[in-house]
GUFITOR-581273 format. One record per atom (N, C-alpha, C): x, y, z; residue in three letters. Coordinates in steps of 0.2 Angstrom, whole numbers, plus 5000, padded with zeros to 4 digits. Example, Ala and Ser with C-alpha at 12.3 -4.5 7.8 and 13.67 -1.06 7.14 Angstrom:
% GUFITOR-581273
506649725039Ala 506249785039Ala 506649845039Ala 506449895035Ser 506849955036Ser 506450005039Ser 
This chain:
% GUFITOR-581273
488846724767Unk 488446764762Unk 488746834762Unk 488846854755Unk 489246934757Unk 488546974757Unk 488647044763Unk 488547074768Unk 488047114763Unk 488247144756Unk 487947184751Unk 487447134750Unk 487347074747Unk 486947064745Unk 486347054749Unk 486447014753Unk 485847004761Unk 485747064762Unk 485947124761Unk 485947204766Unk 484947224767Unk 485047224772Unk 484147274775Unk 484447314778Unk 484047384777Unk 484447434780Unk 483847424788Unk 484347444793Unk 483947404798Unk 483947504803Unk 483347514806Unk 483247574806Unk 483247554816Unk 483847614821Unk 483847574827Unk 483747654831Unk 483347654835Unk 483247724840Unk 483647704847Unk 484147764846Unk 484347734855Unk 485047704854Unk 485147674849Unk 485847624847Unk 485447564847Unk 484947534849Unk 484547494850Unk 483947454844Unk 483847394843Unk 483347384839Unk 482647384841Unk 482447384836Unk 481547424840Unk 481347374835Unk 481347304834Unk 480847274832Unk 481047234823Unk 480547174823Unk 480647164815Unk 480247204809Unk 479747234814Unk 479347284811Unk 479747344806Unk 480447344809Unk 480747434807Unk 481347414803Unk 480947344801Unk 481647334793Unk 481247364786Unk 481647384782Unk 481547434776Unk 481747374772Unk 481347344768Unk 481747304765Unk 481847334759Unk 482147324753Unk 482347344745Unk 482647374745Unk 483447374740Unk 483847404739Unk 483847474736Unk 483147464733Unk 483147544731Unk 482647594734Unk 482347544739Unk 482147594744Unk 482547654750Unk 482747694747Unk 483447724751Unk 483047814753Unk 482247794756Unk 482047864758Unk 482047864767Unk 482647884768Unk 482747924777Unk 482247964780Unk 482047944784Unk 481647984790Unk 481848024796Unk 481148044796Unk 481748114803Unk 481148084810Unk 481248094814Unk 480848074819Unk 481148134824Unk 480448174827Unk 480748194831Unk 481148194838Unk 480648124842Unk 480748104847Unk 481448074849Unk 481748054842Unk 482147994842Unk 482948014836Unk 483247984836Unk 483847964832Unk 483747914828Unk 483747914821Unk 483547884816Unk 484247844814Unk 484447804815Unk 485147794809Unk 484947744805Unk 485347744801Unk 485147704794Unk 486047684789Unk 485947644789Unk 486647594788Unk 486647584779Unk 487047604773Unk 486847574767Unk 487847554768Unk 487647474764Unk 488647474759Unk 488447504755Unk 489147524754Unk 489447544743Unk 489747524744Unk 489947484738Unk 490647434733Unk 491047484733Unk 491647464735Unk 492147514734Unk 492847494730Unk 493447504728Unk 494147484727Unk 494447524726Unk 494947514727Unk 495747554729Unk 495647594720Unk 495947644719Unk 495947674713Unk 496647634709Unk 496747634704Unk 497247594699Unk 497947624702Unk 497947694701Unk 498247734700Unk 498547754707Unk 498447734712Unk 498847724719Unk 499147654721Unk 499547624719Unk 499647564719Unk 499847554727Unk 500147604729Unk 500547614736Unk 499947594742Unk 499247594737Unk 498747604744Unk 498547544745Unk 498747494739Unk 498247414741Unk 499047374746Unk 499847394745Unk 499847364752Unk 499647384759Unk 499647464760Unk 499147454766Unk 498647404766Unk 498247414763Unk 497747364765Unk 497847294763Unk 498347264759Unk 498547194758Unk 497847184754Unk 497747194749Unk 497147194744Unk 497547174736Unk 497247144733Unk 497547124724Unk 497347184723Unk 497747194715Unk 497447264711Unk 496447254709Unk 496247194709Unk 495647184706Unk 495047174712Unk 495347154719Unk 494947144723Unk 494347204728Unk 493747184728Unk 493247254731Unk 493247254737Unk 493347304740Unk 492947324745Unk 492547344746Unk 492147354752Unk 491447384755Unk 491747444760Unk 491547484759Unk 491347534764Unk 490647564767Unk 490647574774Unk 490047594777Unk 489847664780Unk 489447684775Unk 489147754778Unk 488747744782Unk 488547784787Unk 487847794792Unk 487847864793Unk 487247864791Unk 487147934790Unk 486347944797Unk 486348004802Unk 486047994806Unk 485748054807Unk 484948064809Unk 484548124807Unk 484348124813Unk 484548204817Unk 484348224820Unk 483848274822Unk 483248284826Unk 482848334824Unk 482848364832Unk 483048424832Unk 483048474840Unk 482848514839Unk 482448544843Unk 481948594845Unk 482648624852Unk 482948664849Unk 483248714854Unk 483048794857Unk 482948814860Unk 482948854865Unk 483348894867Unk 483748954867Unk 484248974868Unk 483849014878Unk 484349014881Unk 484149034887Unk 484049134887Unk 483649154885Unk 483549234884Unk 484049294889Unk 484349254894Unk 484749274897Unk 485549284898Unk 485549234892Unk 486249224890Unk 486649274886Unk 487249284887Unk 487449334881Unk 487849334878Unk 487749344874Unk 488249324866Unk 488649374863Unk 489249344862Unk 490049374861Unk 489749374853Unk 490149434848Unk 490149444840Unk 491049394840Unk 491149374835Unk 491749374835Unk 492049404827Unk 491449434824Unk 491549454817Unk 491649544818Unk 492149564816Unk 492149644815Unk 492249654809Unk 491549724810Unk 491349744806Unk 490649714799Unk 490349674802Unk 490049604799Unk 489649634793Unk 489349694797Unk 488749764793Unk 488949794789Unk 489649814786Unk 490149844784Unk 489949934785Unk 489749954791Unk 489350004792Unk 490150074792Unk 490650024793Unk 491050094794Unk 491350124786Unk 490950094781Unk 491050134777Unk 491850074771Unk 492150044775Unk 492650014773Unk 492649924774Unk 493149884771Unk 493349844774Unk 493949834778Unk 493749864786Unk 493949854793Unk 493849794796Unk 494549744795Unk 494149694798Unk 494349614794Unk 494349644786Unk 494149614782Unk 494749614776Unk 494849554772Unk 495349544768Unk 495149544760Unk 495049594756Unk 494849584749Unk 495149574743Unk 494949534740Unk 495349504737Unk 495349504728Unk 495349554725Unk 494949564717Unk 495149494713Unk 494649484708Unk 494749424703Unk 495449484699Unk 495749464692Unk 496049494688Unk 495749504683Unk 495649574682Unk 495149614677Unk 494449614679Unk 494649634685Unk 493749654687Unk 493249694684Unk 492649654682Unk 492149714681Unk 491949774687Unk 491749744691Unk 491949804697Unk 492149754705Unk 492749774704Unk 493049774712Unk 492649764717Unk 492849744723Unk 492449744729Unk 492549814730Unk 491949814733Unk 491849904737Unk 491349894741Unk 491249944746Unk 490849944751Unk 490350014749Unk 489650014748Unk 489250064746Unk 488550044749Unk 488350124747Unk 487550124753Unk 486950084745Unk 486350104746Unk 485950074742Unk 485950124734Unk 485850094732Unk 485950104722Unk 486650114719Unk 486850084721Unk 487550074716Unk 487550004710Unk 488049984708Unk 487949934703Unk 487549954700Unk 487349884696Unk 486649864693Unk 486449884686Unk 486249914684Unk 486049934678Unk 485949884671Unk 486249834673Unk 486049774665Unk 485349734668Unk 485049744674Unk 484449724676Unk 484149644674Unk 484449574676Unk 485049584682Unk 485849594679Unk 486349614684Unk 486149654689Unk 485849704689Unk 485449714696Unk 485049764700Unk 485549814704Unk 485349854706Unk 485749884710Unk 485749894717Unk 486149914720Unk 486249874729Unk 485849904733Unk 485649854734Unk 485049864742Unk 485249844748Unk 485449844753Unk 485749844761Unk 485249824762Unk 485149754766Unk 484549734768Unk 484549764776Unk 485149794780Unk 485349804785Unk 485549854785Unk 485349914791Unk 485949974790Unk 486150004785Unk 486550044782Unk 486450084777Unk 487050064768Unk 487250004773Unk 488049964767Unk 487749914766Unk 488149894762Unk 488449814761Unk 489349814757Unk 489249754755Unk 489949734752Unk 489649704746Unk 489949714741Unk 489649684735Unk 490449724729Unk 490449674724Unk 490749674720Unk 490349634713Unk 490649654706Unk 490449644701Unk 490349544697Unk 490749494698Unk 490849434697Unk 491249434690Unk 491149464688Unk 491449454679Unk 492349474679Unk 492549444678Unk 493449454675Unk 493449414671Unk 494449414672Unk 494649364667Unk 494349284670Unk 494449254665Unk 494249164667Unk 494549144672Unk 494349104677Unk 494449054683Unk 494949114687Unk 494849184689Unk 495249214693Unk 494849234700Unk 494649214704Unk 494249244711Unk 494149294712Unk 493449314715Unk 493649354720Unk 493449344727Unk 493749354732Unk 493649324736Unk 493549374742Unk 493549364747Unk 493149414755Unk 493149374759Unk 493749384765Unk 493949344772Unk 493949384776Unk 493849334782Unk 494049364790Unk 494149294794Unk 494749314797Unk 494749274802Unk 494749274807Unk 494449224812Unk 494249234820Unk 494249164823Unk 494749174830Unk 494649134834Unk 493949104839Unk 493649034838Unk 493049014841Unk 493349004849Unk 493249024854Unk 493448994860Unk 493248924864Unk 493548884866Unk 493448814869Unk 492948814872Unk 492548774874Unk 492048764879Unk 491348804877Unk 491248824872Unk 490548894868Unk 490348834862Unk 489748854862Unk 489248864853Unk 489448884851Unk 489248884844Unk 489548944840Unk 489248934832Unk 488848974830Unk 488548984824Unk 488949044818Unk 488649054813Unk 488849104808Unk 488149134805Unk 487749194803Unk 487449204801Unk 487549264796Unk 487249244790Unk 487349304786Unk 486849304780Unk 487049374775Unk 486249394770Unk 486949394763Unk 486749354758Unk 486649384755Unk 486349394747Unk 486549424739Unk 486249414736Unk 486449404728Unk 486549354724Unk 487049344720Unk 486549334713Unk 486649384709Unk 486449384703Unk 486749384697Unk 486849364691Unk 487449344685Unk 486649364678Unk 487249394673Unk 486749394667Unk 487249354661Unk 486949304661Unk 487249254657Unk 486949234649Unk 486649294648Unk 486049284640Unk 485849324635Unk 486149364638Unk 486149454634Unk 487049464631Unk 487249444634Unk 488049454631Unk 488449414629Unk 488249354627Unk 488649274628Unk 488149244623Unk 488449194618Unk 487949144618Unk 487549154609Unk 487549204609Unk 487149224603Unk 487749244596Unk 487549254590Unk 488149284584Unk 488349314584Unk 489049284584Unk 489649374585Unk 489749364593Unk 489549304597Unk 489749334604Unk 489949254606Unk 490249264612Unk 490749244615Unk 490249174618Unk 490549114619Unk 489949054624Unk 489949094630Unk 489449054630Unk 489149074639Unk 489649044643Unk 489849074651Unk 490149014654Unk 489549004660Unk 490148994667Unk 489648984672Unk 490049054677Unk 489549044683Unk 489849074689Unk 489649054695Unk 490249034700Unk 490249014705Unk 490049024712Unk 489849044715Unk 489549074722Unk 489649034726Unk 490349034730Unk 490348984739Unk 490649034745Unk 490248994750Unk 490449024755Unk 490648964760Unk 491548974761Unk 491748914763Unk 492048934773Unk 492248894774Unk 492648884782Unk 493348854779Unk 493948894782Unk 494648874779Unk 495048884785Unk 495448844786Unk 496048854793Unk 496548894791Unk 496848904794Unk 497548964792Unk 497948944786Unk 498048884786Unk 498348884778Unk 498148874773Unk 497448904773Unk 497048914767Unk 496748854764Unk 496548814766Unk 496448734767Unk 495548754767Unk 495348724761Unk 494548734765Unk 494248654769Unk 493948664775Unk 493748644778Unk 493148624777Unk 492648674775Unk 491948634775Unk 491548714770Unk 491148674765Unk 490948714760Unk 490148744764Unk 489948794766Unk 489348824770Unk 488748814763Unk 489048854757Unk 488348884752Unk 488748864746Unk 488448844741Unk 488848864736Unk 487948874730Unk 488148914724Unk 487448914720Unk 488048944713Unk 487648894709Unk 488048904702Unk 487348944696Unk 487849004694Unk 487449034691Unk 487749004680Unk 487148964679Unk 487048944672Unk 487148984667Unk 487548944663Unk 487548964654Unk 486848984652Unk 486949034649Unk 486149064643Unk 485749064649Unk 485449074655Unk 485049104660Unk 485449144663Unk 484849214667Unk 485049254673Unk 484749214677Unk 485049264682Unk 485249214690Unk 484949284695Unk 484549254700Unk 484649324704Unk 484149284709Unk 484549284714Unk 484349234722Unk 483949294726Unk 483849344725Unk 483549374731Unk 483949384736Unk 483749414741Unk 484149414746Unk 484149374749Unk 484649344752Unk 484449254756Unk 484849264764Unk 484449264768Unk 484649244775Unk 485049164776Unk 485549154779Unk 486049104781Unk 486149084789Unk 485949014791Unk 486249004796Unk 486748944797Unk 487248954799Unk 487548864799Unk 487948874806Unk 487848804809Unk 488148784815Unk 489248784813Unk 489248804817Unk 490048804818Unk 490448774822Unk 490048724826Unk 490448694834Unk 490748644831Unk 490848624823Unk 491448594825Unk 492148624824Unk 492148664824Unk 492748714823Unk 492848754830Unk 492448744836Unk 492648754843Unk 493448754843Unk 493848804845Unk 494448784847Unk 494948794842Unk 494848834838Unk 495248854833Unk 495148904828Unk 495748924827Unk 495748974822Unk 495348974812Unk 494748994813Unk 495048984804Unk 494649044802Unk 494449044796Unk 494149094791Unk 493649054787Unk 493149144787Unk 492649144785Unk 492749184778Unk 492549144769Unk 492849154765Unk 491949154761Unk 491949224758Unk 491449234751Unk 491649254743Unk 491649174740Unk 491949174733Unk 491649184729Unk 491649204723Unk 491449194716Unk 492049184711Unk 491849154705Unk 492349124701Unk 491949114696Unk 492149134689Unk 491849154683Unk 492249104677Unk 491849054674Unk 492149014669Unk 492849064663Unk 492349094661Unk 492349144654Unk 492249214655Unk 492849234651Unk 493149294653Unk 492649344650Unk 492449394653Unk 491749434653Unk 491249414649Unk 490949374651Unk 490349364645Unk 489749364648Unk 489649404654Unk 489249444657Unk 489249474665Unk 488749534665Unk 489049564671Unk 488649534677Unk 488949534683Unk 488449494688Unk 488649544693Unk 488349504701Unk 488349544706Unk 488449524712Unk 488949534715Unk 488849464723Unk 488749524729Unk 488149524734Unk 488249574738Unk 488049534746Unk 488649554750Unk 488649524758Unk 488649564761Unk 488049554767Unk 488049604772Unk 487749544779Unk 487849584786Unk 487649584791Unk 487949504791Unk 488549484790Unk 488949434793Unk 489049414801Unk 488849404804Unk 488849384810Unk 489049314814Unk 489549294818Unk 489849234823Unk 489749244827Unk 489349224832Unk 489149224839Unk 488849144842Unk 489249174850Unk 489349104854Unk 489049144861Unk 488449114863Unk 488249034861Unk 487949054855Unk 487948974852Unk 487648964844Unk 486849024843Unk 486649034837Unk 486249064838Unk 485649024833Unk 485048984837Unk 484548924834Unk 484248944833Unk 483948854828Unk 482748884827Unk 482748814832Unk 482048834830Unk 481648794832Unk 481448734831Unk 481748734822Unk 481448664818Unk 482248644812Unk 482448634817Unk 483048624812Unk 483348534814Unk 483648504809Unk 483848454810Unk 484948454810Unk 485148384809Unk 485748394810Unk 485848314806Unk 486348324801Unk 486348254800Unk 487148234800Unk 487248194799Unk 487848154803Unk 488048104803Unk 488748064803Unk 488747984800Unk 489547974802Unk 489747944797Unk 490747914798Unk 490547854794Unk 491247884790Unk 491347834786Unk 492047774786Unk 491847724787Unk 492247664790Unk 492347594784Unk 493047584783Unk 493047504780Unk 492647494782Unk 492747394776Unk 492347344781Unk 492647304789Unk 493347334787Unk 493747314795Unk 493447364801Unk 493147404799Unk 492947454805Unk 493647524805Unk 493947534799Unk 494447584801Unk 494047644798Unk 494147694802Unk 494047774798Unk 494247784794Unk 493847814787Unk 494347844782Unk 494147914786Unk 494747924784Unk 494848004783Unk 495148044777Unk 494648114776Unk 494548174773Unk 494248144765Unk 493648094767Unk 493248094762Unk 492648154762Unk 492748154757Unk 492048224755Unk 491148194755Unk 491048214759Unk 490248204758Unk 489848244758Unk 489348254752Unk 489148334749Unk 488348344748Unk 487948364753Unk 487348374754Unk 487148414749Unk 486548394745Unk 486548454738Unk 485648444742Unk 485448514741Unk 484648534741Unk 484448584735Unk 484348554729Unk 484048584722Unk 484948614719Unk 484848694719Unk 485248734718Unk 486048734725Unk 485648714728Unk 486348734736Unk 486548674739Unk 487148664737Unk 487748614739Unk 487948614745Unk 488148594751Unk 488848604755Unk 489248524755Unk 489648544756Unk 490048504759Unk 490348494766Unk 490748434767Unk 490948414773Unk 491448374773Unk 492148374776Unk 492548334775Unk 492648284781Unk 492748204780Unk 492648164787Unk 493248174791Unk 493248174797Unk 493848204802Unk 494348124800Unk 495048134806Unk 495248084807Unk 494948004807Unk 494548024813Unk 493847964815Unk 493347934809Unk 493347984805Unk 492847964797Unk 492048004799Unk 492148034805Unk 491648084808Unk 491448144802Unk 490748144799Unk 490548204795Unk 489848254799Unk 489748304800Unk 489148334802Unk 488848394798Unk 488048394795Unk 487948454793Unk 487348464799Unk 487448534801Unk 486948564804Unk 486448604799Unk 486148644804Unk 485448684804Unk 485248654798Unk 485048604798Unk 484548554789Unk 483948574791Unk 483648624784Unk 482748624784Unk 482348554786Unk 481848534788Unk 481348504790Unk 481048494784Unk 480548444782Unk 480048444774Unk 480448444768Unk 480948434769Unk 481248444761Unk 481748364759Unk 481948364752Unk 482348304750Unk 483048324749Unk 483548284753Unk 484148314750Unk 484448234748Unk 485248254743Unk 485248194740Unk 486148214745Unk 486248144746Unk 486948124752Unk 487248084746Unk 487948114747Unk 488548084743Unk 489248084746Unk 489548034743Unk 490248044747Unk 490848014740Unk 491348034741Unk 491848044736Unk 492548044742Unk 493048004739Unk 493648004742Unk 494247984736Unk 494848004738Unk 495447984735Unk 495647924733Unk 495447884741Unk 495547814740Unk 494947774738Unk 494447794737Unk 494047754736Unk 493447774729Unk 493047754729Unk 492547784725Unk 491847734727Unk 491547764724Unk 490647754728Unk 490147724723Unk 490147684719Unk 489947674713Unk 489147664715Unk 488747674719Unk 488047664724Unk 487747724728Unk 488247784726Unk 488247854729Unk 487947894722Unk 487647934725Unk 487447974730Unk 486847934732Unk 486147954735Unk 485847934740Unk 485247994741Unk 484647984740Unk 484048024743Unk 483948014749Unk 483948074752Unk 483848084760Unk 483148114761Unk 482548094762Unk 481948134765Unk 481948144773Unk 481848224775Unk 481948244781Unk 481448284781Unk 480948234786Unk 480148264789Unk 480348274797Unk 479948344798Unk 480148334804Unk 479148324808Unk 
């Protein structure tokens, strides 16, 4: 009997079964639980096949052009109450993170083309004026870093640094910031240009400018203003132990000025050992054939409302996102070159 049809998602603490009680039956029951005590995993196939348009991939796998596959996601929800020992002490590896020395020391800035305003470094009230934008508030110390969003179309700006994580440490990233777009006042109406959009991510990228794994991303809408407040950030970074990469804050504007916005980052920080809460989760999985092979460098993209990240599966098909809010729903999807997910994305309810 094939495997999809029969499928019960079968729930096992331990790597172990715990009973007939802890079958989930119905295909469209696909709501995930978080247990503190314990490791929750939970098993769904997607149908899968080889894209038309790579023919070279069905002799690997010695598959007809029409024949389907199944692929295995397991997606696995951790809840840890961490502790950091109060006498331990923690290395920066970010310089200049507060941008207190008045510059970008440290730091690699990168303007869109035709900037509405450039990256700069400024105390409180600068920008702002089309309300939003507002003008800069330092949530820390007496700077930040912030730049205007609006140029020509699809030209960046972007803001790196790069830092070695050392072997055998934790290692987290913390940062504020607050990204605001007026998309409704100058676009959109008679006589004036469509509304586009605007992009806000803040990714992890290895030396060859590869991104690695999306931390934040929040898209500022056609015909609304946007303005996030100032937002606090934490994400886990231990899987990047042991290598060099960079730490990148982008925007990216559809349509060339059709309105003024505002990206402002401060108090960036990397420090090892990791820096926890109390109530955070970790969710986690590998994605594998139905022979049991690892794909790799499939995308799998945690969305919670407005805020995306992603995660790319390593070699082994291995994905991990850390520091997950507790009480909230997020929706689990996965996308690859070689395959497609015609049963993805996936509700994920994480109670802690």
């Amino acid at each position: 009997m094939d495997g999809l049809e029969s499928l019960q998602k079968k729930i096992s603490k331990g790597g172990g079964d715990v009973g007939q009680n802890s079958f989930v039956p119905g295909w469209n029951d696909r709501t995930w639980h978080l247990e503190t005590a314990h490791n929750v995993r939970l098993a769904e196939y997607f149908r899968v096949k080889e894209c038309p348009a790579r023919p070279k991939m069905m002799s690997t796998f010695n598959v007809g052009e029409n024949e389907m596959k199944k692929i295995f996601l397991m997606a696995i929800v951790l809840a840890s109450a961490w502790i950091l020992n109060p006498t331990a002490r923690a290395a920066e590896l970010i310089t200049n993170g507060g941008f207190e020395t008045g510059n970008f020391t440290g730091w690699t800035a990168t303007n869109a083309s035709g900037p509405f305003q450039p990256w700069q470094v400024s105390t409180a009230g600068a920008g702002g004026f089309y309300n939003p934008p507002f003008a800069t508030t330092p949530p820390e110390g007496t700077r930040d870093a912030w730049q205007g969003t609006a140029s020509t179309a699809n030209s960046p700006f972007t803001l790196d640094q790069q830092f070695t994580i050392p072997v055998g440490v934790t290692a987290s990233i913390t940062w504020r910031h607050r990204f605001q777009a007026n998309l409704s006042e100058f676009c959109g109406h008679a006589g004036q240009i469509a509304c586009g959009t605007v992009i806000y991510s803040v990714q992890i990228l290895n030396t060859a400018n590869t991104v690695l794994q999306t931390l934040y991303t929040r898209t500022a809408l056609a015909n609304v203003n946007t303005d996030t407040g100032w937002q606090y950030n934490l994400r886990n970074l231990n899987a990047f132990v042991g290598q060099a990469i960079k730490i990148r804050f982008r925007t990216i504007a559809s349509v060339t000025f059709d309105g003024p916005g505002q990206l402002e980052v401060d108090a960036v920080s990397i420090q090892t050992p990791a820096v926890v809460t109390a109530a955070a989760a970790s969710i986690s999985g590998r994605l594998l054939t139905a022979g049991g092979l690892p794909v790799n460098g499939g995308m799998v993209t945690l969305t919670d409302g407005p805020n995306v990240r992603t995660a790319l599966s390593n070699p082994f098909g291995y994905y991990r996102f850390d520091e997950i809010a507790t009480g909230r729903t997020y929706v689990l999807g996965a996308t690859s070159k070689r395959y497609f997910f015609p049963n993805s994305p996936v509700a994920l309810s994480v109670s802690g």
